[in-house]
PyMOL Python script that loads the backbone (N, CA, C, O; Angstrom):
from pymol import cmd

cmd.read_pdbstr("""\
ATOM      1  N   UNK A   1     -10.879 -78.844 -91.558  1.00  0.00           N
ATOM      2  CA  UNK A   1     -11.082 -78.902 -92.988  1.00  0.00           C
ATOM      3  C   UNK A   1     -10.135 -79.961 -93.554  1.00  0.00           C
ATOM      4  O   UNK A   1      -8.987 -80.116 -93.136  1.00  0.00           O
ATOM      5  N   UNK A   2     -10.561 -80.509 -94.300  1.00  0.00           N
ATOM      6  CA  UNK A   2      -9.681 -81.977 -95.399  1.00  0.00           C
ATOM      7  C   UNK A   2      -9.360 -81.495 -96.112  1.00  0.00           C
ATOM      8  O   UNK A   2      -9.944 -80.613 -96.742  1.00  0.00           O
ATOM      9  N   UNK A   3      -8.034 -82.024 -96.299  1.00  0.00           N
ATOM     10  CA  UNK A   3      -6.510 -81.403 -97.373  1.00  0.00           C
ATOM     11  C   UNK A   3      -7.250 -81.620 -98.671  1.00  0.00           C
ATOM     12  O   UNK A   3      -7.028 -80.881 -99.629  1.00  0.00           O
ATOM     13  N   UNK A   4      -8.059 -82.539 -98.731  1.00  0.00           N
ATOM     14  CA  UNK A   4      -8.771 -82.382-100.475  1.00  0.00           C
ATOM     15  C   UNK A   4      -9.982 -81.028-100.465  1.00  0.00           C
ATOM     16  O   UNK A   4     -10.221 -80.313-101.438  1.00  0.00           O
ATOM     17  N   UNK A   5     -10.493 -80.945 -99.400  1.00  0.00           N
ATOM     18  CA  UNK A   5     -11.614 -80.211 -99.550  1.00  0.00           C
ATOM     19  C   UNK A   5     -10.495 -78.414-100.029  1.00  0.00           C
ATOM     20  O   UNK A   5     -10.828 -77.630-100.917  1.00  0.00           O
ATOM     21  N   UNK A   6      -9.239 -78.259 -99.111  1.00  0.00           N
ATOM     22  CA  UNK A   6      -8.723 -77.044 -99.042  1.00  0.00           C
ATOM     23  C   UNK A   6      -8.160 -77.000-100.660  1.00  0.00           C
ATOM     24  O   UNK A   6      -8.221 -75.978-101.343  1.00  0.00           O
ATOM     25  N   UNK A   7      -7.509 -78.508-101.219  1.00  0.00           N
ATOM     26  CA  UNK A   7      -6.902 -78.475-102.789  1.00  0.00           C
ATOM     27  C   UNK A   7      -7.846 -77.330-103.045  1.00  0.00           C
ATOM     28  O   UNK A   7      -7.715 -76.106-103.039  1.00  0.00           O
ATOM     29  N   UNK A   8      -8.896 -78.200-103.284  1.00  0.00           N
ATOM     30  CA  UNK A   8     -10.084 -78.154-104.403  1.00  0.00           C
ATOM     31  C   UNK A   8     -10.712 -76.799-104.190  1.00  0.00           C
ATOM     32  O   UNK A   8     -11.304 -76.467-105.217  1.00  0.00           O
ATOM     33  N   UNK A   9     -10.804 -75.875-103.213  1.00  0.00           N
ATOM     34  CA  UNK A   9     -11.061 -74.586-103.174  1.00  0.00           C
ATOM     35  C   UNK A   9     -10.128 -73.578-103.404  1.00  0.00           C
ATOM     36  O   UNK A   9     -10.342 -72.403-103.702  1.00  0.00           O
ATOM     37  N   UNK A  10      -8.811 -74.300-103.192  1.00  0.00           N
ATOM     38  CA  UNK A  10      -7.764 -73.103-103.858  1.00  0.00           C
ATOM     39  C   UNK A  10      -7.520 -73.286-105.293  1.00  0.00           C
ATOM     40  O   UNK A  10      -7.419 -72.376-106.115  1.00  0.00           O
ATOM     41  N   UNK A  11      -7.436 -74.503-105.510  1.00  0.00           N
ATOM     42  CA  UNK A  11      -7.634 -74.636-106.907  1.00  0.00           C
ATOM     43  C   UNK A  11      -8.845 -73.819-107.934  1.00  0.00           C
ATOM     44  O   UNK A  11      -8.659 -73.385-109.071  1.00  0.00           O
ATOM     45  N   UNK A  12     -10.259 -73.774-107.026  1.00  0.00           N
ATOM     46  CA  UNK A  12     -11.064 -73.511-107.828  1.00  0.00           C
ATOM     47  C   UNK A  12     -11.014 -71.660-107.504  1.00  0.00           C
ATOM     48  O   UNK A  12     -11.933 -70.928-107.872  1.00  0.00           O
ATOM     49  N   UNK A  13     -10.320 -71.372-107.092  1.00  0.00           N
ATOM     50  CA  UNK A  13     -10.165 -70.004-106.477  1.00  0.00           C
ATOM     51  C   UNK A  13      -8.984 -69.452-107.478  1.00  0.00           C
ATOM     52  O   UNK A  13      -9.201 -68.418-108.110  1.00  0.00           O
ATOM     53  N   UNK A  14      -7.665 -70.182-107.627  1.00  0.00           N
ATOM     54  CA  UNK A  14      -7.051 -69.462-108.309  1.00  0.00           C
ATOM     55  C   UNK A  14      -8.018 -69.965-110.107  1.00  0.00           C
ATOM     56  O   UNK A  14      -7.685 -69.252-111.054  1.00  0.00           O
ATOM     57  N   UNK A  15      -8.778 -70.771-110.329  1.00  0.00           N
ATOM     58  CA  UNK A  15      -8.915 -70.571-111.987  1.00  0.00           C
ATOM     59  C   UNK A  15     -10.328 -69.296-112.001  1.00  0.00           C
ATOM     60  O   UNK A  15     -10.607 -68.592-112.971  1.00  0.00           O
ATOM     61  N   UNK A  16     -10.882 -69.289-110.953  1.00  0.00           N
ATOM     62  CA  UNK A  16     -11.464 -67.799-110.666  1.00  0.00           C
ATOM     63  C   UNK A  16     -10.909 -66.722-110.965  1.00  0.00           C
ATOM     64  O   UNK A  16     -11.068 -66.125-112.030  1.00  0.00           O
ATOM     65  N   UNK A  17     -10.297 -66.423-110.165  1.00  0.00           N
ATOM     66  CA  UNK A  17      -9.153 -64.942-110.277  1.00  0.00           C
ATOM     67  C   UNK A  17      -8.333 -64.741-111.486  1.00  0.00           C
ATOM     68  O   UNK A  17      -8.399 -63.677-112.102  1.00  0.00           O
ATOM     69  N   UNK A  18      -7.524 -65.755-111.875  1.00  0.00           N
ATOM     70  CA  UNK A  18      -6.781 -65.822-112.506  1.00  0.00           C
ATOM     71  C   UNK A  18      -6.814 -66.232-114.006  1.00  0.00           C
ATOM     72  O   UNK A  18      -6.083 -65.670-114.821  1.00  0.00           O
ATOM     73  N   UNK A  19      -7.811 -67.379-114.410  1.00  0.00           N
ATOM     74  CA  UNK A  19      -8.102 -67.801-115.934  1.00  0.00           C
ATOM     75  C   UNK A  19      -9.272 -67.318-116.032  1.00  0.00           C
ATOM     76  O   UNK A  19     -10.351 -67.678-115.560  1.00  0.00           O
ATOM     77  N   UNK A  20      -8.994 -66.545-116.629  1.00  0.00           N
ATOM     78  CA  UNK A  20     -10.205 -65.696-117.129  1.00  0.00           C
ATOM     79  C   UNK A  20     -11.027 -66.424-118.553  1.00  0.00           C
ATOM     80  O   UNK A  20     -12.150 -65.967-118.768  1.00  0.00           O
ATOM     81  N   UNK A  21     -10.672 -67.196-119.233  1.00  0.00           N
ATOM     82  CA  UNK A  21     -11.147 -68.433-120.314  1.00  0.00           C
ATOM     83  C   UNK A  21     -12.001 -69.330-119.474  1.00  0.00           C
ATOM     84  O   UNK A  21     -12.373 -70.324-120.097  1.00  0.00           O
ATOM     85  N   UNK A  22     -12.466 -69.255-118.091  1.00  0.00           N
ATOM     86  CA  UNK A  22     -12.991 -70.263-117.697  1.00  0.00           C
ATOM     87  C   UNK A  22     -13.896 -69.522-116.687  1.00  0.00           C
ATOM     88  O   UNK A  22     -13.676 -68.753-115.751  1.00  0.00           O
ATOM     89  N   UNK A  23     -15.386 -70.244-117.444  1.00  0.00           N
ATOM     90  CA  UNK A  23     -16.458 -69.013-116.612  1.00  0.00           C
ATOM     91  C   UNK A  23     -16.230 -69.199-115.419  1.00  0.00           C
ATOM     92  O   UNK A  23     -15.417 -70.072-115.116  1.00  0.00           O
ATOM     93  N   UNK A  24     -17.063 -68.219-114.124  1.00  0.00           N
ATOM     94  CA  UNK A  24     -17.072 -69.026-112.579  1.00  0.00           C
ATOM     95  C   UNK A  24     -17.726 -70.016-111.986  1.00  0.00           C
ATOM     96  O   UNK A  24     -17.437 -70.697-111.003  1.00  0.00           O
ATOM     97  N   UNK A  25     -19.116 -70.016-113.067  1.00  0.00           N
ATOM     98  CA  UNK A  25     -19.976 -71.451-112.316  1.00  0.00           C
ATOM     99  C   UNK A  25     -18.958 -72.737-113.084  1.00  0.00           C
ATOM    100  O   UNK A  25     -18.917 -73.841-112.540  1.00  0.00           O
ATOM    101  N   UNK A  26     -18.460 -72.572-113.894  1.00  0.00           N
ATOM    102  CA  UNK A  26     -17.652 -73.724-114.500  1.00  0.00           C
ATOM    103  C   UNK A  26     -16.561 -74.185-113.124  1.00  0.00           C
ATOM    104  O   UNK A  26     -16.761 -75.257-112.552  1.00  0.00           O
ATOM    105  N   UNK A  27     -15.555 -73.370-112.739  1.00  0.00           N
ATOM    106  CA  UNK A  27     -15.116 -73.442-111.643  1.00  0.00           C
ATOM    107  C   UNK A  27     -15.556 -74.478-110.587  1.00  0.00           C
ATOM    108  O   UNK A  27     -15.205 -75.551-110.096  1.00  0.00           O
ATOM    109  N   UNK A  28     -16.762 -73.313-110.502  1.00  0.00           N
ATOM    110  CA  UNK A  28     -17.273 -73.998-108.978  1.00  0.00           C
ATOM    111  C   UNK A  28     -17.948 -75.579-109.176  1.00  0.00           C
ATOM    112  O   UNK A  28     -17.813 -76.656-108.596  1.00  0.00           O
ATOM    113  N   UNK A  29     -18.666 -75.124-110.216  1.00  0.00           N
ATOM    114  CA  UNK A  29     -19.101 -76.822-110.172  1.00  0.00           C
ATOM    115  C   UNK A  29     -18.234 -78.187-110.590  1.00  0.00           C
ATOM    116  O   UNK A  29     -18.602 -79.327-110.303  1.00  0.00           O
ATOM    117  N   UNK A  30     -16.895 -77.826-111.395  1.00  0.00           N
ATOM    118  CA  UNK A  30     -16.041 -78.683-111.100  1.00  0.00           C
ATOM    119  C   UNK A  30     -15.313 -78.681-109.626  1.00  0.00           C
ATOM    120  O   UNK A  30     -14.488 -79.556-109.363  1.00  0.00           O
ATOM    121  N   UNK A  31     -15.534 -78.022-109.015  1.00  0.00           N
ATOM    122  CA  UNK A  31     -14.944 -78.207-107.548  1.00  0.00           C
ATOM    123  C   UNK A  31     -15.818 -79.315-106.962  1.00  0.00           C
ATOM    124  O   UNK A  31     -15.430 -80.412-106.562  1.00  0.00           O
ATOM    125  N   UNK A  32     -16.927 -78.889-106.979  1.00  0.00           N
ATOM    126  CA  UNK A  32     -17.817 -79.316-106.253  1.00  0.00           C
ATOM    127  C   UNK A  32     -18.077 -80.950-107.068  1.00  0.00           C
ATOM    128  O   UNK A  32     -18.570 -81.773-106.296  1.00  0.00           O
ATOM    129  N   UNK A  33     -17.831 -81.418-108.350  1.00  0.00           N
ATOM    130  CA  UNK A  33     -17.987 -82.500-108.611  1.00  0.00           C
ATOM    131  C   UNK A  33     -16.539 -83.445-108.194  1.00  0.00           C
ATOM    132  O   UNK A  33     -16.405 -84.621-107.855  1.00  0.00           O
ATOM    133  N   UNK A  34     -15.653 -82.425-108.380  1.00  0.00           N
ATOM    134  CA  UNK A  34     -14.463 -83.510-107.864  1.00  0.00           C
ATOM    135  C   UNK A  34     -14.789 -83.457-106.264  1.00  0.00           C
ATOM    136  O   UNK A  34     -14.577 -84.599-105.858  1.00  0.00           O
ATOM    137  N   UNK A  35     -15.144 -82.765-105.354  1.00  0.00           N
ATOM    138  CA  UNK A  35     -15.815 -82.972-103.968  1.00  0.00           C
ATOM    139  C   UNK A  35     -16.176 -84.505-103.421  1.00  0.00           C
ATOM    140  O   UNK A  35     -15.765 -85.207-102.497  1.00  0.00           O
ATOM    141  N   UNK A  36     -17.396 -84.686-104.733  1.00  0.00           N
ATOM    142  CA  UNK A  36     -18.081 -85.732-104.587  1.00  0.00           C
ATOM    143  C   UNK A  36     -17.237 -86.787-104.894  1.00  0.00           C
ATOM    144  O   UNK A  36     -17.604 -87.904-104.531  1.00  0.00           O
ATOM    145  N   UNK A  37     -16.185 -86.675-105.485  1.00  0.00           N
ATOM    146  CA  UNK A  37     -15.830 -88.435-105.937  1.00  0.00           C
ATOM    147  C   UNK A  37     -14.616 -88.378-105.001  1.00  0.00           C
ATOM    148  O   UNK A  37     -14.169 -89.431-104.548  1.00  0.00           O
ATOM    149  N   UNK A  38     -14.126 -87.332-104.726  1.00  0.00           N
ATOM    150  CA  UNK A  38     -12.922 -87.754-103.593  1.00  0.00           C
ATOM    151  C   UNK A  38     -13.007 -87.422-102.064  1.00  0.00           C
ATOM    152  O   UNK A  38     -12.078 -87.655-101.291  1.00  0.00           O
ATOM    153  N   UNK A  39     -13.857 -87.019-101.799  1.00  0.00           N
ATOM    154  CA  UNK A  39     -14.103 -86.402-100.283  1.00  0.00           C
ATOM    155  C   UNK A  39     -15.229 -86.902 -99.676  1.00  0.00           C
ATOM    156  O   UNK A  39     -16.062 -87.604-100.250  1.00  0.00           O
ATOM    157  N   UNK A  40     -15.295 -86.385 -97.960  1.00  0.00           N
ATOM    158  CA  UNK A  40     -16.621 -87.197 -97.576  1.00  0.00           C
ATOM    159  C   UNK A  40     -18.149 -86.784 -98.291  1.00  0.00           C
ATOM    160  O   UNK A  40     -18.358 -86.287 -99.397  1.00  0.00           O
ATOM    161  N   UNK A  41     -18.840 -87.071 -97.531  1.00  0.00           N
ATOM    162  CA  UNK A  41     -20.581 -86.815 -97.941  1.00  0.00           C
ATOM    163  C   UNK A  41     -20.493 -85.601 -97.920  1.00  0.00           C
ATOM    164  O   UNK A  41     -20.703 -84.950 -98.943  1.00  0.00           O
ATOM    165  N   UNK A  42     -20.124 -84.954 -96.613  1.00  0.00           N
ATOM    166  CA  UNK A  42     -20.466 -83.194 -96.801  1.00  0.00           C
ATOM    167  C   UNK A  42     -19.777 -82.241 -97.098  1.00  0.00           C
ATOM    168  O   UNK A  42     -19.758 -81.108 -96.616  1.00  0.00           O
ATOM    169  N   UNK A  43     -19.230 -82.663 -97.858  1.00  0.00           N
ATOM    170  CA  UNK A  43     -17.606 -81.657 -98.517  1.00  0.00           C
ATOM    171  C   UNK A  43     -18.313 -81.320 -99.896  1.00  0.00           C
ATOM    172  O   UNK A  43     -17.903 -80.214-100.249  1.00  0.00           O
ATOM    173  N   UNK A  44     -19.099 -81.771-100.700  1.00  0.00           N
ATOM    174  CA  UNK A  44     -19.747 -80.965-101.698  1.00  0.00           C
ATOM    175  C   UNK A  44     -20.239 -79.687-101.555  1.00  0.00           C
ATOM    176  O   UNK A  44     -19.928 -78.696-102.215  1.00  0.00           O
ATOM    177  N   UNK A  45     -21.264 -79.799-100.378  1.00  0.00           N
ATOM    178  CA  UNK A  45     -22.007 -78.654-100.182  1.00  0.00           C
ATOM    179  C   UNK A  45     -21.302 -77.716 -99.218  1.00  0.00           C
ATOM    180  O   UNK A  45     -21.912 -76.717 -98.838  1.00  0.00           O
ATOM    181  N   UNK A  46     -20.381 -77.894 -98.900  1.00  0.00           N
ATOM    182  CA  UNK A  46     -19.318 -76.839 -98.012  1.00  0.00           C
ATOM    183  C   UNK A  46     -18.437 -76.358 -99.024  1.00  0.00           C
ATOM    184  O   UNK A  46     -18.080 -75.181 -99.057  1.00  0.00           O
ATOM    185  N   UNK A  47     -17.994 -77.392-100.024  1.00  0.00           N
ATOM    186  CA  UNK A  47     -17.150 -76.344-101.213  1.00  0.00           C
ATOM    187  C   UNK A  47     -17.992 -75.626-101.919  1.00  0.00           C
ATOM    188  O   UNK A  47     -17.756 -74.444-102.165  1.00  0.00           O
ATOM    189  N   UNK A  48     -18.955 -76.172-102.286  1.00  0.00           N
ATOM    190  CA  UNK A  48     -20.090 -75.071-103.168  1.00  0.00           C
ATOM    191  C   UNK A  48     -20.499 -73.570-101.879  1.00  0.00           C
ATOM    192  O   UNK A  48     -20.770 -72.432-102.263  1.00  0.00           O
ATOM    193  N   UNK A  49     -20.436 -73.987-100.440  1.00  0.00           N
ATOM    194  CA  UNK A  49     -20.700 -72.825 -99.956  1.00  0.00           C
ATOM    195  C   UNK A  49     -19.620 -72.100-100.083  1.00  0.00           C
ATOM    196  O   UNK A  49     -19.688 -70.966-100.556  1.00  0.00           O
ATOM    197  N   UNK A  50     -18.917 -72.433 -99.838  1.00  0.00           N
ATOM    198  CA  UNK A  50     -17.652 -71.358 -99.515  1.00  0.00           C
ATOM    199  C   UNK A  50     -16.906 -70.283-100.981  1.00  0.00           C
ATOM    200  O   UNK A  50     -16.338 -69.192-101.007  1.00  0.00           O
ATOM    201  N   UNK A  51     -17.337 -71.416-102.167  1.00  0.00           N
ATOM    202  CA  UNK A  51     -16.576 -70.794-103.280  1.00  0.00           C
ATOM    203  C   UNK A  51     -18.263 -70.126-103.561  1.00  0.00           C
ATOM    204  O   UNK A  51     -18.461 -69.556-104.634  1.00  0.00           O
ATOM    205  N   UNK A  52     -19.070 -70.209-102.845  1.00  0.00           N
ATOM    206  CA  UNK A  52     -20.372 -69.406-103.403  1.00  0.00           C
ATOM    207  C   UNK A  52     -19.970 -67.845-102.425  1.00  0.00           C
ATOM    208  O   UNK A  52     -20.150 -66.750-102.957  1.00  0.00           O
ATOM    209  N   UNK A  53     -19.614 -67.919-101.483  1.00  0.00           N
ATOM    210  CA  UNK A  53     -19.470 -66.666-100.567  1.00  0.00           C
ATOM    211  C   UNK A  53     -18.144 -65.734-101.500  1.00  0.00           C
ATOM    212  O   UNK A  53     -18.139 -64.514-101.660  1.00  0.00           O
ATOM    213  N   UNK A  54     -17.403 -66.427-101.866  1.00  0.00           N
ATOM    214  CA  UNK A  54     -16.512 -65.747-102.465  1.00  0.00           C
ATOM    215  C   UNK A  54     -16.979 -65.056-103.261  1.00  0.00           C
ATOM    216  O   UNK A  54     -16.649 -63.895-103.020  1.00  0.00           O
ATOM    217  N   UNK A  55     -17.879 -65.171-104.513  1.00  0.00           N
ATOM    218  CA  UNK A  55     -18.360 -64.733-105.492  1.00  0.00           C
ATOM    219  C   UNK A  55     -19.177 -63.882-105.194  1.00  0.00           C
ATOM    220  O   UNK A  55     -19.802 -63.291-106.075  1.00  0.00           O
TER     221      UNK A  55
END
""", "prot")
cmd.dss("prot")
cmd.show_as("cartoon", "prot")
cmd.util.cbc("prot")
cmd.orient("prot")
């Protein structure tokens, strides 16, 4: 796993749990858009899976 892909899921994991002012698809799909501009091709759809299993 890539140190951006792990940021970006703990990141989007603690504003899950923890900020409750911020819905969960909001979360996830900013994970998943910062995915795309800093990580490889298939790190979008592996952060969207993984923060989707969580939920």
């Amino acid at each position: 796993m890539a140190k951006v892909d792990l940021a970006l899921i703990r990141l989007a994991v603690y504003e899950i749990k923890y900020e409750a002012d911020i819905p969960t698809g909001v979360a996830i799909n900013e994970a998943v858009e910062l995915a795309k501009i800093y990580s490889s091709d298939g790190a979008p759809s592996f952060v969207n899976g993984v923060l989707a299993k969580l939920v």
